[in-house]
C-alpha positions as CSV (number, residue, x, y, z in Angstrom):
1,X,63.4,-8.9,52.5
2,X,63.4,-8.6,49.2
3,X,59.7,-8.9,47.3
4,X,59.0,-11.0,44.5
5,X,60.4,-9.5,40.6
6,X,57.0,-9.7,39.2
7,X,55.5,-7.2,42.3
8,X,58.2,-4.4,40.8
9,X,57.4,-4.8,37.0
10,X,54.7,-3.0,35.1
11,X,51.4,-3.9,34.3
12,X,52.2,-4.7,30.4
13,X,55.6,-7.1,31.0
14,X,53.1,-9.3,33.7
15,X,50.6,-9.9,30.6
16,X,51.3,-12.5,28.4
17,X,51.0,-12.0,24.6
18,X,48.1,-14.2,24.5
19,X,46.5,-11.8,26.9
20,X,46.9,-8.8,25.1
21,X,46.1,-10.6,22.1
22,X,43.1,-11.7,23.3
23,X,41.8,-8.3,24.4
24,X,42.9,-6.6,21.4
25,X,39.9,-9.1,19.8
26,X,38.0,-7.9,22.5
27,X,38.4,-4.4,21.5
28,X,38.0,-5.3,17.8
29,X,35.2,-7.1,17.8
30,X,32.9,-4.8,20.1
31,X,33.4,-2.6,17.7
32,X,33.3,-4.0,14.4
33,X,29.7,-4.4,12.8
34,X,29.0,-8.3,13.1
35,X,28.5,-7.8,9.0
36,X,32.0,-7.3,9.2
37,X,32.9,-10.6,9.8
38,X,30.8,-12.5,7.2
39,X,32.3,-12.8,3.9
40,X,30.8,-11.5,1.2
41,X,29.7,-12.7,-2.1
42,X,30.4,-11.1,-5.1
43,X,27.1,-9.1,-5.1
44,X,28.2,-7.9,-1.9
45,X,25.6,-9.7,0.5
46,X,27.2,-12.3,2.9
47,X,27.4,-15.8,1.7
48,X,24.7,-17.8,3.0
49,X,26.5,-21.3,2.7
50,X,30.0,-23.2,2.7
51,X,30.0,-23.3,-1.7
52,X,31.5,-27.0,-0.7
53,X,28.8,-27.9,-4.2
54,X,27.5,-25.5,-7.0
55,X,23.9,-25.5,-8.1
56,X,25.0,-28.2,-11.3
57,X,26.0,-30.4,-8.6
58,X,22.9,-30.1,-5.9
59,X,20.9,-30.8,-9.6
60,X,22.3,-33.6,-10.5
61,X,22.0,-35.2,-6.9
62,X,18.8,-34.6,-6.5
63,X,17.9,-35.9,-10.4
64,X,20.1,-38.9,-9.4
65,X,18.1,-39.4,-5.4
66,X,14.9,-39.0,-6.4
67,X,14.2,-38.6,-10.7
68,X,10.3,-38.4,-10.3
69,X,10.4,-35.4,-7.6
70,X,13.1,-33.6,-9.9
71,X,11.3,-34.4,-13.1
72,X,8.2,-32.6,-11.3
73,X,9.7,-30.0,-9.8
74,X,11.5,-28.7,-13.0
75,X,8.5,-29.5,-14.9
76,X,6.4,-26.8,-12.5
77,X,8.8,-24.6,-12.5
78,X,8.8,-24.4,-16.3
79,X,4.8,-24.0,-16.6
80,X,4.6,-21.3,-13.5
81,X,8.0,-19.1,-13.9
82,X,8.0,-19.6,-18.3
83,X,11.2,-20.9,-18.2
84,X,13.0,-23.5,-20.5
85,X,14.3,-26.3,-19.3
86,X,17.7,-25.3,-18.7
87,X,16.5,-22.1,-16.8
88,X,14.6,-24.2,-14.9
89,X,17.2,-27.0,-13.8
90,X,19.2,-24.6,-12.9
91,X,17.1,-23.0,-10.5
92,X,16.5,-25.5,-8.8
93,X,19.6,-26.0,-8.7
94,X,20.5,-23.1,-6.9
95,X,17.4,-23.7,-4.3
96,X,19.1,-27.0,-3.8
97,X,22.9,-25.7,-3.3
98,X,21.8,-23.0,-1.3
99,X,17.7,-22.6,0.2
100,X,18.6,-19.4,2.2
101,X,20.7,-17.2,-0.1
102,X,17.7,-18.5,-2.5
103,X,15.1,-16.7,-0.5
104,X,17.2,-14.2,-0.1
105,X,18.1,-13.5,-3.6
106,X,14.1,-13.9,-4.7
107,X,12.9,-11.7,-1.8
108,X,15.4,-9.1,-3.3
109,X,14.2,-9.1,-6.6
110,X,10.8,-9.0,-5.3
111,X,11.4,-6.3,-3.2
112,X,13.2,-4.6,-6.2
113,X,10.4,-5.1,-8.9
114,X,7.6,-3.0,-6.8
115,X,10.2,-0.2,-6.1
116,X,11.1,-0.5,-2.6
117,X,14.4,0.0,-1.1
118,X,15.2,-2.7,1.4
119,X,13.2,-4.5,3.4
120,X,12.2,-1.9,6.1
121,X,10.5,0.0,3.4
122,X,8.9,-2.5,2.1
123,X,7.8,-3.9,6.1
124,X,6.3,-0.7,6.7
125,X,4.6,-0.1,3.0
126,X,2.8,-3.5,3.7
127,X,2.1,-2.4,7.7
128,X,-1.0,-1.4,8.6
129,X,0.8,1.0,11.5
130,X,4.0,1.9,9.7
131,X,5.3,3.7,12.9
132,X,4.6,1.2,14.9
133,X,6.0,-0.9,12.3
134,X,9.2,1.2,12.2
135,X,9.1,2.0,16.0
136,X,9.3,-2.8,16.0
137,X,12.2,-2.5,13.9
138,X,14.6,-0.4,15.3
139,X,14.3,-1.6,19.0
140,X,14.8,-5.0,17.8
141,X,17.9,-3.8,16.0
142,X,18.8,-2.0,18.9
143,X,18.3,-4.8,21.7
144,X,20.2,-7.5,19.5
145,X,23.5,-5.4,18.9
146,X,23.4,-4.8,22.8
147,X,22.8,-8.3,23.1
148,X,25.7,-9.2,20.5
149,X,28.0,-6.8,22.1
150,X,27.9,-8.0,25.5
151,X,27.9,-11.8,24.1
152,X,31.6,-10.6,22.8
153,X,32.5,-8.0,25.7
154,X,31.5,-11.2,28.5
155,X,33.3,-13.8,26.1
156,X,36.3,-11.5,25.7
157,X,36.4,-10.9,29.0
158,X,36.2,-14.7,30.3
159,X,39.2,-15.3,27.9
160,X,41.1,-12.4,29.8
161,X,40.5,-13.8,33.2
162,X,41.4,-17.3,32.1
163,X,44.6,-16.1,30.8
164,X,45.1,-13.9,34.2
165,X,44.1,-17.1,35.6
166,X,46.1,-19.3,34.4
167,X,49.2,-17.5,32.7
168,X,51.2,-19.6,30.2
169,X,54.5,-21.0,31.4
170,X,57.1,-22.1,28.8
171,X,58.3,-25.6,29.7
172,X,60.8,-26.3,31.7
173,X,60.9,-22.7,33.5
């Protein structure tokens, strides 16, 4: 009475290398900072779109879709901001190419020009209960990289037990 091969062998030789593959990710990426994983732009903050188009480009589509709207936009830009009319097509072309890292960028410079360090500084110089303020901060920091961990600790996990589940067979064996 001889028991099956696979009873006898260790724990490592019954996983298959997709397995341990896919826990090593696990491991990794519970804990890796999700920053980690975003790539960065050459200023070192993480790119906020796919750079399929530069700002140039996103101009010139928009001058082509809709002229007036451009013509307007540039010309308000150059009244409010000072700007020639270069300075001015261009950005709005980079608004155009890419709204987010825009806001971004601008709430930087903001944030920058009346001598704050980041935006928690600046949140709780502007707070009318900067503890409180502070106090908001951090337990929403805290509760989202629980909540980030155990979305890649329970994915991770289902991609073990489907691989326990259904282990991979060559064909024909």
């Amino acid at each position: 009475n001889a028991a099956p091969a696979i009873a006898e062998a260790p724990i490592l030789q019954m996983l298959s290398v997709r397995t341990l593959v896919a826990a090593l990710a696990v491991a990794v990426f519970a804990m890796a900072p999700a920053s980690a994983f975003a790539p960065a732009k050459s200023n070192g903050r993480p790119a906020t779109s796919l750079d399929v188009m530069g700002p140039k480009q996103a101009a010139t589509m928009e001058k082509l879709k809709n002229p007036a709207k451009f013509e307007q936009t540039v010309q308000g830009l150059m009244a409010q901001k000072g700007l020639t009319r270069g300075q001015a097509e261009k950005r709005y072309g980079e608004f155009l190419a890419d709204p987010d890292g825009f806001a971004l960028k601008a709430a930087e410079e903001q944030r920058r020009e009346k001598g704050y360090k980041d935006w928690i500084e600046q949140a709780m110089a502007n707070s009318d209960d900067p503890e409180a303020t502070l106090r908001r901060i951090k337990k929403f920091q805290r509760v989202n990289s629980i909540k980030g961990t155990a979305i890649m600790v329970i994915a991770g996990g289902l991609g073990v037990w489907y691989n326990f589940a259904h282990p991979y067979v060559p064909p024909g064996h």
